[in-house]
C-alpha positions as CSV (number, residue, x, y, z in Angstrom):
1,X,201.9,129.6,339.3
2,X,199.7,126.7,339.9
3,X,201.3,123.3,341.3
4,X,200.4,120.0,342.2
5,X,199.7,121.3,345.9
6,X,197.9,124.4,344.8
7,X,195.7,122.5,342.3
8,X,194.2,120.2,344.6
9,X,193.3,122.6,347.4
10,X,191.7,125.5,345.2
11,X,188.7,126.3,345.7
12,X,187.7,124.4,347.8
13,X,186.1,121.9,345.7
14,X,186.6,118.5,346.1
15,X,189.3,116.2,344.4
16,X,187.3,113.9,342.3
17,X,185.4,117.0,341.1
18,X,188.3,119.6,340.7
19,X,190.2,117.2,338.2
20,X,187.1,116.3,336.2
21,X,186.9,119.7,335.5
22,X,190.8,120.5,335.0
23,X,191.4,117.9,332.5
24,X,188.1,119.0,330.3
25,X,187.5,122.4,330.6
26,X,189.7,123.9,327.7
27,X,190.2,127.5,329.2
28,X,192.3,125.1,331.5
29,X,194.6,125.2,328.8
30,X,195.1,128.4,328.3
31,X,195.5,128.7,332.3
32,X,198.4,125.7,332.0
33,X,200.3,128.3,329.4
34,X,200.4,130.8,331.5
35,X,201.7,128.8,334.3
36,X,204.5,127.3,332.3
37,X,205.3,130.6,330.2
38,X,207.7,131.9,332.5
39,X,208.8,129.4,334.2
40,X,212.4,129.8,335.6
41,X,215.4,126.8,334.9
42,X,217.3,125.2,331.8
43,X,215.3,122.7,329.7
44,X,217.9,120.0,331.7
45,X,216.1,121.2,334.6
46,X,212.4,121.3,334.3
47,X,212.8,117.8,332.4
48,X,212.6,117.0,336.0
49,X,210.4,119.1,337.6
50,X,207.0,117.2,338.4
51,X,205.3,120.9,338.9
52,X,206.1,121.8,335.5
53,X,204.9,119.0,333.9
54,X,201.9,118.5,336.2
55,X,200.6,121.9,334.6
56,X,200.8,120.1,331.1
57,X,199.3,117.0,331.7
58,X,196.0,118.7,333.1
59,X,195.6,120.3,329.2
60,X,195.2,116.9,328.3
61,X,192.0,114.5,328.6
62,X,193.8,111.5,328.1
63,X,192.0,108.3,329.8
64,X,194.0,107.5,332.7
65,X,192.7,103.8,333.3
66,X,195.1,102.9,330.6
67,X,198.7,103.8,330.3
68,X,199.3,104.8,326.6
69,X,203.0,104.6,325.9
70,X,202.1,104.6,321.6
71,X,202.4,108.5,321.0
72,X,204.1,107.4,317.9
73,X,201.0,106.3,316.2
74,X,199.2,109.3,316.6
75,X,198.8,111.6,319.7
76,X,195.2,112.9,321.5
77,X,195.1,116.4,321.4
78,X,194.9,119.2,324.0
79,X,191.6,120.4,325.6
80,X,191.9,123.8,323.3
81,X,192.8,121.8,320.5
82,X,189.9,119.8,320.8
83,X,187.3,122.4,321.6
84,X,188.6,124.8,318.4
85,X,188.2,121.9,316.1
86,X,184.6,121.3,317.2
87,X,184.3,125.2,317.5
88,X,185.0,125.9,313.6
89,X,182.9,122.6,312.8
90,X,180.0,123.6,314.8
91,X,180.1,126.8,313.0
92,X,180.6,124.9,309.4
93,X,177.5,123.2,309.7
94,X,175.4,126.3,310.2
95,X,176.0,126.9,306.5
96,X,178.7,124.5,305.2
97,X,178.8,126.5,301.6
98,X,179.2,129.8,303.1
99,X,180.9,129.5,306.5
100,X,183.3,126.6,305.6
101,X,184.0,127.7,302.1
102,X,183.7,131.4,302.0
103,X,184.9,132.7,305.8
104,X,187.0,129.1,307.2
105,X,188.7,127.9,304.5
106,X,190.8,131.5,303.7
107,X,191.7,131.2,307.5
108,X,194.0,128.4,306.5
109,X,196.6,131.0,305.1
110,X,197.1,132.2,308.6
111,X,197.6,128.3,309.6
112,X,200.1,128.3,306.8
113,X,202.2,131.3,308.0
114,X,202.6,130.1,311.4
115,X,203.4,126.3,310.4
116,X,205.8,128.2,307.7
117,X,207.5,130.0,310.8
118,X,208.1,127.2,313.0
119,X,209.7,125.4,310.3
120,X,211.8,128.2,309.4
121,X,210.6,128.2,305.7
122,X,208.9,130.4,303.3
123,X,204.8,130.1,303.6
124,X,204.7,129.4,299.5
125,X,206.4,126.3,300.5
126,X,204.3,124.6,303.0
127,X,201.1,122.5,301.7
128,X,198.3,121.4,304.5
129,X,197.9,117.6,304.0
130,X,195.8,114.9,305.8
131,X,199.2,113.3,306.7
132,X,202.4,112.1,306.0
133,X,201.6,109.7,303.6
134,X,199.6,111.9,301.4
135,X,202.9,114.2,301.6
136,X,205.3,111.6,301.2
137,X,203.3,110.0,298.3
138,X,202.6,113.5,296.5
139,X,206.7,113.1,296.0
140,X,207.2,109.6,295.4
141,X,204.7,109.5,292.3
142,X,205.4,113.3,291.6
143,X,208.7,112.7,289.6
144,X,209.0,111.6,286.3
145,X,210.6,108.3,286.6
146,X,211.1,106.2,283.3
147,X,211.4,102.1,283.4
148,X,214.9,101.3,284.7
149,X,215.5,104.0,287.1
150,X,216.6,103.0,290.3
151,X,215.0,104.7,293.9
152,X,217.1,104.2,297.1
153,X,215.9,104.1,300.6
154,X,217.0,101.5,303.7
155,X,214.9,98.3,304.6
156,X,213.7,100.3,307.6
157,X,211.6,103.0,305.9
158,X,207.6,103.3,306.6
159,X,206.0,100.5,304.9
160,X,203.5,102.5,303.1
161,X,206.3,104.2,301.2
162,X,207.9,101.4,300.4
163,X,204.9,100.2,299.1
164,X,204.1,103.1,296.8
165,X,207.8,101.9,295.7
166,X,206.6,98.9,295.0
167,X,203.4,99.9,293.1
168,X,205.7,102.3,290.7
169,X,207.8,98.6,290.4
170,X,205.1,97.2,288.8
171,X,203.3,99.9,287.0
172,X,206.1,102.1,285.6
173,X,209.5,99.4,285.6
174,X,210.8,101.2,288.0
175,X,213.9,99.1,290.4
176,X,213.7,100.0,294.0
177,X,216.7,99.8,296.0
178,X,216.9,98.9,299.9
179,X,220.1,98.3,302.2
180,X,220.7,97.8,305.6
181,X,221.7,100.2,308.5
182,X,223.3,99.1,311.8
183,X,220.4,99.0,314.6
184,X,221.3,101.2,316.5
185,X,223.5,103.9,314.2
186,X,225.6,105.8,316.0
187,X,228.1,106.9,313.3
188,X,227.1,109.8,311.1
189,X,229.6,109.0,308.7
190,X,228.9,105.4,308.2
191,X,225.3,106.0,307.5
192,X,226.1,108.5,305.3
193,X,228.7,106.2,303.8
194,X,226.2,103.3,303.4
195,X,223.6,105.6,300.6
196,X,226.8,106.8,299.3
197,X,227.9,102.8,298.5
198,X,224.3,102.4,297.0
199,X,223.8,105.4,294.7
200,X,224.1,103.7,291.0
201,X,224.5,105.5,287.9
202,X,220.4,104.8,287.4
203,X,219.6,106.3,291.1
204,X,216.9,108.9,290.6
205,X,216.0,109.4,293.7
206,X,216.9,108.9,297.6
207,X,213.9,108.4,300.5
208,X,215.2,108.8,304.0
209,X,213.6,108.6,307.4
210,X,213.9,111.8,309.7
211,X,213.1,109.5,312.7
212,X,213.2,105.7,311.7
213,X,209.4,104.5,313.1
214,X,210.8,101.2,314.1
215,X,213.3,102.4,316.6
216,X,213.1,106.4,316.8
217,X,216.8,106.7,315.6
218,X,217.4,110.1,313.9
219,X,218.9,109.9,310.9
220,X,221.6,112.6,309.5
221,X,219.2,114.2,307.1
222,X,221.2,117.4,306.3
223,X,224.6,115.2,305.4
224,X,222.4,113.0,303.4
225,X,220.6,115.2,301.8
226,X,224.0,117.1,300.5
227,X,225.0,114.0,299.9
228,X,222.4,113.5,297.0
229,X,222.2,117.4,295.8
230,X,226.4,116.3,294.9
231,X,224.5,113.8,292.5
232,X,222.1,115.0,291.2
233,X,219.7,113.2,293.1
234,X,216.6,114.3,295.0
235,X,215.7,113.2,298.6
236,X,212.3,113.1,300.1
237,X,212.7,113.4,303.9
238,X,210.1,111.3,306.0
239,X,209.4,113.7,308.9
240,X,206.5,111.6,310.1
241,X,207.9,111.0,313.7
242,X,210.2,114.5,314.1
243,X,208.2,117.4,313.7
244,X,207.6,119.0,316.9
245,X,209.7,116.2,318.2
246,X,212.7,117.9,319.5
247,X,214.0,120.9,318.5
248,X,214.9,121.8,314.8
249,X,213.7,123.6,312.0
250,X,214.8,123.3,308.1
251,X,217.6,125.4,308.4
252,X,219.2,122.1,310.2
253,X,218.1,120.1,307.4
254,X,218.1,122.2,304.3
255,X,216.3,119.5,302.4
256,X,213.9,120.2,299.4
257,X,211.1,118.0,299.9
258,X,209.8,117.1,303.9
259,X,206.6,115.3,304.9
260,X,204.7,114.9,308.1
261,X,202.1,114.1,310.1
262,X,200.6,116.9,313.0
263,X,198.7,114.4,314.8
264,X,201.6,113.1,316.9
265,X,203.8,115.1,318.3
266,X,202.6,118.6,317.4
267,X,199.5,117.4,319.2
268,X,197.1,118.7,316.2
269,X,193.6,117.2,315.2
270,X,194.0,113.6,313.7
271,X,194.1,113.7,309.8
272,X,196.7,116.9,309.3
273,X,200.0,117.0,307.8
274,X,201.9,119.2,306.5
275,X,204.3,118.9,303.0
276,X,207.4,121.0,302.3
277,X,208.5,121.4,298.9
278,X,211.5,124.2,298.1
279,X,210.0,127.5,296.1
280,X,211.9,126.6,293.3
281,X,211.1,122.9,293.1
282,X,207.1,123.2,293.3
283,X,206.5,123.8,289.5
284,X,208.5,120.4,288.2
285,X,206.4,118.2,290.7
286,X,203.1,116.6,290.0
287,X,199.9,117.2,292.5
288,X,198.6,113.8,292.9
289,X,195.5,115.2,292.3
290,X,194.9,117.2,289.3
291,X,195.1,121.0,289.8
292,X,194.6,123.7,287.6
293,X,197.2,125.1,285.1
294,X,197.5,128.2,286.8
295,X,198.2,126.8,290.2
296,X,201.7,125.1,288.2
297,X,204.4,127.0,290.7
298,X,201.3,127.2,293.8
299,X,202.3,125.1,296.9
300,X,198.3,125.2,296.6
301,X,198.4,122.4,293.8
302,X,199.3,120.3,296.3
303,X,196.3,120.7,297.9
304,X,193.5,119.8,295.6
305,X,191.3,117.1,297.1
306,X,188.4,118.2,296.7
307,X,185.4,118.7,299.8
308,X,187.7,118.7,302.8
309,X,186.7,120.2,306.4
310,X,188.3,123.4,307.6
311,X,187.9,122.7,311.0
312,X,190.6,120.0,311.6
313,X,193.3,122.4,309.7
314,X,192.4,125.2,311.8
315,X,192.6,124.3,315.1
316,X,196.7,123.6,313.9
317,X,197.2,127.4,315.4
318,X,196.1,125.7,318.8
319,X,198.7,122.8,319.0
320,X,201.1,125.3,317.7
321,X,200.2,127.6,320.7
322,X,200.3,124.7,323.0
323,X,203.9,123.1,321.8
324,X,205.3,126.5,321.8
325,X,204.1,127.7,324.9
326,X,206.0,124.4,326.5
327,X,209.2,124.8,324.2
328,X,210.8,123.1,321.5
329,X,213.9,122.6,324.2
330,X,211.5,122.5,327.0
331,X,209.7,119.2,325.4
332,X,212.5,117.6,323.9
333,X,214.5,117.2,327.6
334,X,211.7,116.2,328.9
335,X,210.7,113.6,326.6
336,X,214.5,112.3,326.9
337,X,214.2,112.5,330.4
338,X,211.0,110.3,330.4
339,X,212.7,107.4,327.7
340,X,216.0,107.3,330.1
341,X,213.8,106.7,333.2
342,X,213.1,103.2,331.9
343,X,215.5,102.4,329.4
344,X,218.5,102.7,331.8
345,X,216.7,100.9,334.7
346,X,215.7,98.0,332.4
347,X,219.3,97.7,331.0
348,X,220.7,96.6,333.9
349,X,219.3,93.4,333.1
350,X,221.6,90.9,330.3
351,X,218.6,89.7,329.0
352,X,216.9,93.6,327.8
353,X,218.8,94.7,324.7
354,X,218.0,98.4,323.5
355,X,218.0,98.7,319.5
356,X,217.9,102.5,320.4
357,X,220.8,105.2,321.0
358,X,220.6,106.3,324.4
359,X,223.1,109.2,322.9
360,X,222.0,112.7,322.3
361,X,221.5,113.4,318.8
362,X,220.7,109.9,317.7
363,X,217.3,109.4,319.1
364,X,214.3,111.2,321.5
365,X,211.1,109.8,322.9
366,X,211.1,106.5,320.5
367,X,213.0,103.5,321.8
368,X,213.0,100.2,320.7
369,X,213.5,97.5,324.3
370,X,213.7,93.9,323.5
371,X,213.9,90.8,326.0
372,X,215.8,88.0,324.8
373,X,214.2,85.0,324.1
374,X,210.6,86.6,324.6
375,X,208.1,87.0,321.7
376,X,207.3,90.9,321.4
377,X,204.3,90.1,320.5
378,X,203.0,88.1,323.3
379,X,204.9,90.8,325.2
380,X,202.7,93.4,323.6
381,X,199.2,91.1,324.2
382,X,200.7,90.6,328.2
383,X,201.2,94.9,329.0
384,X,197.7,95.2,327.5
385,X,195.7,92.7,328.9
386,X,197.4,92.6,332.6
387,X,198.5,96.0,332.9
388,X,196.7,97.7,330.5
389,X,199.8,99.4,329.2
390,X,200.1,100.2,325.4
391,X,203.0,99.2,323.5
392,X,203.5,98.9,319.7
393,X,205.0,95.3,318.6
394,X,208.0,95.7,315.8
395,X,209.5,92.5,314.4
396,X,212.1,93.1,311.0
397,X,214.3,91.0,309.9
398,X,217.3,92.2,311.2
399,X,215.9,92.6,314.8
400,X,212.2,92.7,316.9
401,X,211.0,94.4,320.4
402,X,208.0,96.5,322.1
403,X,208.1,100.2,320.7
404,X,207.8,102.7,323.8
405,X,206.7,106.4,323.2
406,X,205.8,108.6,325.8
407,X,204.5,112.2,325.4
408,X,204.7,115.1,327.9
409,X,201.3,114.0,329.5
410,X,202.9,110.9,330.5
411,X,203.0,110.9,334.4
412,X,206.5,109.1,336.5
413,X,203.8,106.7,337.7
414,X,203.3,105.3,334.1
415,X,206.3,105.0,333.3
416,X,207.3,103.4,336.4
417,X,204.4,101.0,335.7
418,X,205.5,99.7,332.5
419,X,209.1,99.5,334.1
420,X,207.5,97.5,337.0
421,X,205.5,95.0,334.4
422,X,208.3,94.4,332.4
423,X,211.0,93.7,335.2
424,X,208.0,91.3,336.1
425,X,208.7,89.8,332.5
426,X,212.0,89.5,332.4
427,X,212.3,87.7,336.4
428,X,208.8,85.7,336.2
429,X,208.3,85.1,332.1
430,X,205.4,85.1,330.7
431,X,202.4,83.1,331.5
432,X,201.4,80.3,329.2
């Protein structure tokens, strides 16, 4: 097993030189998963365990002059993820209408039947997309909807879906629908309760966030979801910030219709997503693309985009290794572990206000901090230019702070440096 104390003295190569090569080499990768694989102690206690999670951080080769604490936009990949991506592309480009078309692109039915098993799903329900937008949207505008029908989702969800809402609004008469959720929701039943109060006799159909992106609160997809099958009424989950996020697969949910992004936290080439759509639900919705007649009850519909690389969807098996050599349970602690370590030191301050559920169940990495009084956004434009920290601003109507979102390559250092700059903020201000 390789440590911190064992990594630096190996071989007797120098420091500067040894981590060079540790954090680009991508058999170092594969060496971290077998350091980790057996590695003894609950997922309570390796959150904690710097030797663990000094094995994962050298997969990465994430640019340490910066702190990047927005893995909620999109996530860099793994050394191995990286190098199989350019691997397949490489090889693409020796003969792009053979090798890509004829010997890469059938390779994506093994990607399928992984992503299918980690999801707990069938593989004749699981479409490869660029991301969760193009999933999300194959649903939204995949319904026959007819002028007056009403579409129900909460003033919090993604903006691009909302406007795709909007679009149908205009185009097709169509009345969306948005309500307000308490920030932060700690009551299953009351958010429940809330879509429940807003279902009309003209609701068609119900969007919902897995994992709100403003605040990272987890919402209670499988009651809502039940909720709408009572009705009638079809939900789309938005799984953009959950998947591979902690642990759960759709037999927690047991929705219908789930899209997501694989270039954030299942640490997968930028520009993959995946779209589940129930067996029995594929042949009533439209591709957003035209596909062929034949392909009516083929996930595969989906999927017609036209020219598309095969290398970025098959270097998916990679980050799927990587995630699962860690461990759903593994990650998810530890990504807890890391969110606590600055959310409950900055809270002992009045002025910090969390609009993010410190209890389990309600939330994971994602948290929303906000100082009273303090622009985020001058907050934001302060961490980056003094401190070179990266923070997302968020400013709704209902409420505004920084976004923080660390991954499991995030070091106790960086996080203690953002905590550090922003107890700095809240005892000095910020400058003028």
């Amino acid at each position: 097993m390789i440590n911190r104390r064992h990594f630096l003295g190996t071989m007797g190569l120098a420091v500067p030189t040894l981590f060079v090569s540790a954090s680009l080499h991508p058999l170092r990768a594969r060496d971290v998963l077998d350091d980790i694989k057996d590695y003894p102690g609950t997922p309570e206690d390796i959150a904690s365990d710097e030797d663990f999670w000094f094995n994962v951080q050298q997969a990465f080769t994430v640019d340490r002059s910066l702190v990047n604490l927005n893995n909620g936009g999109v996530s860099p990949a793994p050394a191995i993820v990286q190098e199989a991506m350019k691997r397949h592309l490489d090889f693409s480009n020796e003969a792009p209408v053979y090798n890509m078309w004829r010997i890469l692109e059938p390779e994506r039915e093994g990607v399928r039947k992984r992503l299918a098993r980690f999801f707990a799903c069938d593989p004749e329900e699981v479409a490869l997309t660029r991301n969760a937008s193009e999933g999300l949207e194959i649903c939204q505008l995949g319904f026959d909807l007819e002028r007056g029908d009403e579409v129900l989702t909460t003033n919090q969800d993604y903006p691009r879906m909302i406007n795709t809402w909007k679009q149908l609004e205009k185009r097709a008469g169509v009345a969306l629908k948005m309500f307000s959720i308490p920030t932060p929701a700690e009551d299953v039943g009351e958010i429940v309760s809330l879509f429940e109060q807003n279902i009309t006799s003209r609701t068609r159909l119900i969007l919902v966030s897995h994992m709100i992106f403003l605040t990272g609160q987890i919402m209670p997809v499988r009651e809502i979801v039940k909720l709408g099958r009572s009705k009638g009424i079809p939900v789309i989950v938005d799984g953009a910030h959950a998947f591979a996020h902690f642990d759960f697969t759709n037999h927690d949910l047991d929705c219908d219709y789930y899209g997501t992004s694989l270039h954030k936290w299942l640490f997968a080439p930028h520009g993959t997503g995946l779209l589940y759509v129930r067996k029995e639900k594929i042949p009533s919705l439209w591709p957003m693309m035209a596909a062929p007649e034949e392909k009516k009850d083929d996930i595969r519909k989906f999927e017609e985009i036209g020219t598309h690389p095969a290398a970025n969807y098959l270097a998916i098996s990679e980050a799927l290794t990587f995630t699962q050599g860690i461990g759903m349970k593994r990650k998810e602690a530890r990504l807890r572990f890391l969110r606590n370590r600055w959310a409950n030191h900055l809270l002992q301050y009045d002025r910090v206000k969390l609009h993010t559920s410190l209890k389990p169940g309600f939330s994971c990495a994602i948290a929303n901090v906000e100082i009273d009084g303090l622009d985020p956004g001058k907050i934001t434009s302060y961490l980056w230019s003094k401190h070179r920290i990266i923070v997302t601003t968020i400013k709704h109507k209902e409420f505004q702070g920084v976004r923080v979102s660390p991954s499991v390559y995030t070091t106790l250092e960086e996080i203690d440096r953002f905590t550090e700059a922003m107890e700095h903020i809240i005892k000095k201000g910020l400058p003028e």
